[in-house]
PAROBA-810981 format. One record per residue (C-alpha): residue in three letters; x, y, z. Coordinates in steps of 0.001 Angstrom, whole numbers, plus 500000, padded with zeros to 6 digits. Example, Ala and Ser with C-alpha at 12.3 -4.5 7.8 and 13.67 -1.06 7.14 Angstrom:
BEGIN
ALA512300495500507800/SER513670498940507140/
***
This chain:
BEGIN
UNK490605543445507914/UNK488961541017505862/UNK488332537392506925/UNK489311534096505175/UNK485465534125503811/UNK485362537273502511/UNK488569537262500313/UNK487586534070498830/UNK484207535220498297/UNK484918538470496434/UNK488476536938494456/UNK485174534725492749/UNK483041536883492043/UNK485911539084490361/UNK486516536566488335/UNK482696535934487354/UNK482553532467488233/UNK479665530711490154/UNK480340528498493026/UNK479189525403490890/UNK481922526620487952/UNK484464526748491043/UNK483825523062492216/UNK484317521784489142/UNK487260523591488410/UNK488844522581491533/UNK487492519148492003/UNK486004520536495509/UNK482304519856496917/UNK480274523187496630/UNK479319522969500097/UNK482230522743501284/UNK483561525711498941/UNK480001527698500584/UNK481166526738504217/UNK484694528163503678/UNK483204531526502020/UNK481469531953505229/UNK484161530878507603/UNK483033527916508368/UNK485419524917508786/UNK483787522451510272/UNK483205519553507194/UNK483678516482509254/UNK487316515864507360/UNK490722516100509029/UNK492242519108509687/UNK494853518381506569/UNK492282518099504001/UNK490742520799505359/UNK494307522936504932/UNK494628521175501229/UNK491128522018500302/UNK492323525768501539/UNK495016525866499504/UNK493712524505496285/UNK490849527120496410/UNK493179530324497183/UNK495636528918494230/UNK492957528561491818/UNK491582531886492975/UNK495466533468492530/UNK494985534430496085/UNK498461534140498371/UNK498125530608499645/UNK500687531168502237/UNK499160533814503877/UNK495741532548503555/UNK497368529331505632/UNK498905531444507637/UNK495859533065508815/UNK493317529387508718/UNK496484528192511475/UNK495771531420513357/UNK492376530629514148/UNK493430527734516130/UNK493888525315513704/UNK497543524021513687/UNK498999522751510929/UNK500178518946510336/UNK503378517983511622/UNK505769517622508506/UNK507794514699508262/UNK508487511136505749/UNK505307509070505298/UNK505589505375505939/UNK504450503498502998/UNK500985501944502752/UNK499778498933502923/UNK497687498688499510/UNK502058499555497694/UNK504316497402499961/UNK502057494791501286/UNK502002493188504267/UNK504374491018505629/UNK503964488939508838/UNK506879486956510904/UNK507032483979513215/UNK509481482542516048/UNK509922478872516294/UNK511328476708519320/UNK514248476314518060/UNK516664472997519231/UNK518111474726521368/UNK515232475088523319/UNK514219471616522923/UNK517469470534524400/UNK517068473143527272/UNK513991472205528550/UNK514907468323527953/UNK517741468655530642/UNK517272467808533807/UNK517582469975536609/UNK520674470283539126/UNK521003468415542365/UNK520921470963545239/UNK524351471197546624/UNK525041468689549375/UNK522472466515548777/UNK522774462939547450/UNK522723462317543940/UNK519237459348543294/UNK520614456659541628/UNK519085456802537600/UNK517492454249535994/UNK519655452436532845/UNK518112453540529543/UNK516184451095527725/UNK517487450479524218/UNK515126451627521449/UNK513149447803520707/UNK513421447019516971/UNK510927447868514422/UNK508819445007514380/UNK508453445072518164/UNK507440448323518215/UNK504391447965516064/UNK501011448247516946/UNK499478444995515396/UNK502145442513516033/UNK499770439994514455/UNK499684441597511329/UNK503014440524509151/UNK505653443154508412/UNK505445442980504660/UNK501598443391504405/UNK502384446458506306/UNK505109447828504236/UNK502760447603501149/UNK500117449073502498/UNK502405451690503588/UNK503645451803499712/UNK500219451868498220/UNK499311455192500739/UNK502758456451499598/UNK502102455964495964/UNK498107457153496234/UNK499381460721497887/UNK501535461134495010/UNK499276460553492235/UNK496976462585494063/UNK499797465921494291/UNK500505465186490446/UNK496886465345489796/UNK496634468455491580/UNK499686470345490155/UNK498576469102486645/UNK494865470696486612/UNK496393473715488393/UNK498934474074485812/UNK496152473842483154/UNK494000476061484709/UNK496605479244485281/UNK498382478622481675/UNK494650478981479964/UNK494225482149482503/UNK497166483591481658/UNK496645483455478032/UNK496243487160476800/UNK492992487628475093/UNK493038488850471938/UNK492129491899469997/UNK490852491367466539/UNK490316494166463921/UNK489130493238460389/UNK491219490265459489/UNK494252490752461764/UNK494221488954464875/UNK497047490236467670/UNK497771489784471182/UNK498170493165473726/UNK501176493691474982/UNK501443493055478693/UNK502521496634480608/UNK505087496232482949/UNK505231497909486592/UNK507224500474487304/UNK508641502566490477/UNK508587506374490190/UNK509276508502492797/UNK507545511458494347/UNK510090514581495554/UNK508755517353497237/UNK510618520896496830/UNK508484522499499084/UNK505057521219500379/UNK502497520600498255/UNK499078517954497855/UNK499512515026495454/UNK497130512567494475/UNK497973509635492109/UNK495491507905490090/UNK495667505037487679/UNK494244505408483771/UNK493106501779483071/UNK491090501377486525/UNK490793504457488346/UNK492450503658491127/UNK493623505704493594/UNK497048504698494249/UNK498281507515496576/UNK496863510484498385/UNK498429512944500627/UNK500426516241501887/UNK504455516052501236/UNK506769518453503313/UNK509780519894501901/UNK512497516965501424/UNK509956513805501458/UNK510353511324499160/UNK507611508658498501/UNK507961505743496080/UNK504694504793494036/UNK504343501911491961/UNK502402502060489119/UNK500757499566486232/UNK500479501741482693/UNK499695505247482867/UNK498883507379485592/UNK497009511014486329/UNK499409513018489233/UNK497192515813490487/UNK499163518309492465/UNK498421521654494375/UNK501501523490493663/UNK503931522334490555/UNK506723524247491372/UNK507278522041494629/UNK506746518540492549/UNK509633516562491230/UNK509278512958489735/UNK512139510580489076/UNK511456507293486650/UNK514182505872484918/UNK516772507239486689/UNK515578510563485162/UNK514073513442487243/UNK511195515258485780/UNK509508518552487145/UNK505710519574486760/UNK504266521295483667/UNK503145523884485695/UNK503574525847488457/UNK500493525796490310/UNK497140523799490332/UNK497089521044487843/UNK496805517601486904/UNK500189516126484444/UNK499619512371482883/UNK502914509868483291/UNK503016507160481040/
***
């Protein structure tokens, strides 16, 4: 019976491709395509890319993937568990809450504690009155109205200052928010902004995905779906959805669900 290795190995070479043609093709290091050609596993990645990388190569190869994951697991290597994804941190953010004492609290630890039962009750102390404002101040030399002017010109300086403040911010972000723009021959025009929008990834059956956006490159989302998961993306313009097997890939924007181009290995662009 042949190994993993050797049906890789010769399912190339029958189709007359080198192992640099087949890395390109499948967007998978060489040495790592080598290592797996002569059953060797061990590429210092987790076990799933390991099982992705696996099933990419046998699909572009138009070998059974499920039985050549069938037999990779049978070695020892277990598959992932299958199950709903929580959502990153780089789509949803991070969101972070507080407790405050409330008054209740306050007013709990501000009573005092019971009397023990039998004993006899200490006489309190009558409350002093709260002294008016004048007494309570702490330059009694210094006249009230001086005080309540100086108090006024603080007041008034803090204000000016916030104004001042919100005005040069204001400037600032309206000029930075101006759209630059694009000038060809004699027509000036501004680009239109592009507006973010929520698709959503449904898996029929499992399958790899990787999201990427056009205008930067970024990867956006990278990862194994099981059979029923469904992962929200958000995305700015256009994106590239790379995807193992096609056939298990559904995408709904709009309120309209879209399927995959094709049916295997493949790479579909989503404006």
């Amino acid at each position: 019976m042949q190994t993993i290795g050797e049906r890789l190995e010769e399912a190339r070479k029958r189709k007359g491709i080198s192992l640099r043609e087949a890395a390109e093709a499948t967007k998978i290091r060489g040495d790592y395509l080598l290592k797996f050609e002569s059953n060797q596993y061990d590429i210092n990645l987790p076990e799933i890319y390991v099982r992705g990388f696996l099933r990419t190569y046998a699909n572009f190869l138009k070998l059974s993937v499920d039985k050549i994951t069938a037999d990779f697991a049978a070695l020892g290597h277990p598959a992932a568990r299958s199950g709903p994804r929580m959502p990153s941190r780089e789509i949803y953010g991070r969101m972070d809450l507080s407790v405050a004492s409330g008054p209740s609290a306050t007013a709990a630890e501000a009573q005092p504690a019971p009397a023990e039962e039998g004993a006899a009750a200490e006489p309190q102390p009558p409350r002093r009155m709260p002294q008016p404002f004048r007494n309570n101040m702490p330059s009694p030399g210094i006249p009230l109205d001086v005080i309540i002017k100086f108090a006024f010109i603080i007041i008034v300086g803090a204000l000016l200052i916030v104004l001042l403040s919100w005005g040069v911010k204001e400037v600032f972000f309206t000029t930075a928010k101006k759209a630059p723009t694009v000038v060809t021959g004699e027509i000036t025009a501004a680009p239109q902004a592009v507006p973010d929008q929520t698709i959503i990834l449904t898996a029929l059956g499992p399958v790899d995905v990787q999201v990427k956006q056009e205008m930067d490159g970024k990867i956006i989302y990278r990862g194994t779906l099981a059979t029923g998961d469904r992962i929200p993306i958000i995305k700015h313009g256009a994106i590239f959805i790379t995807y193992t097997t096609g056939k298990n890939l559904q995408i709904e924007l709009n309120g309209r669900i879209y399927g995959m181009p094709t049916t295997g290995y493949d790479r579909a662009r989503i404006e």
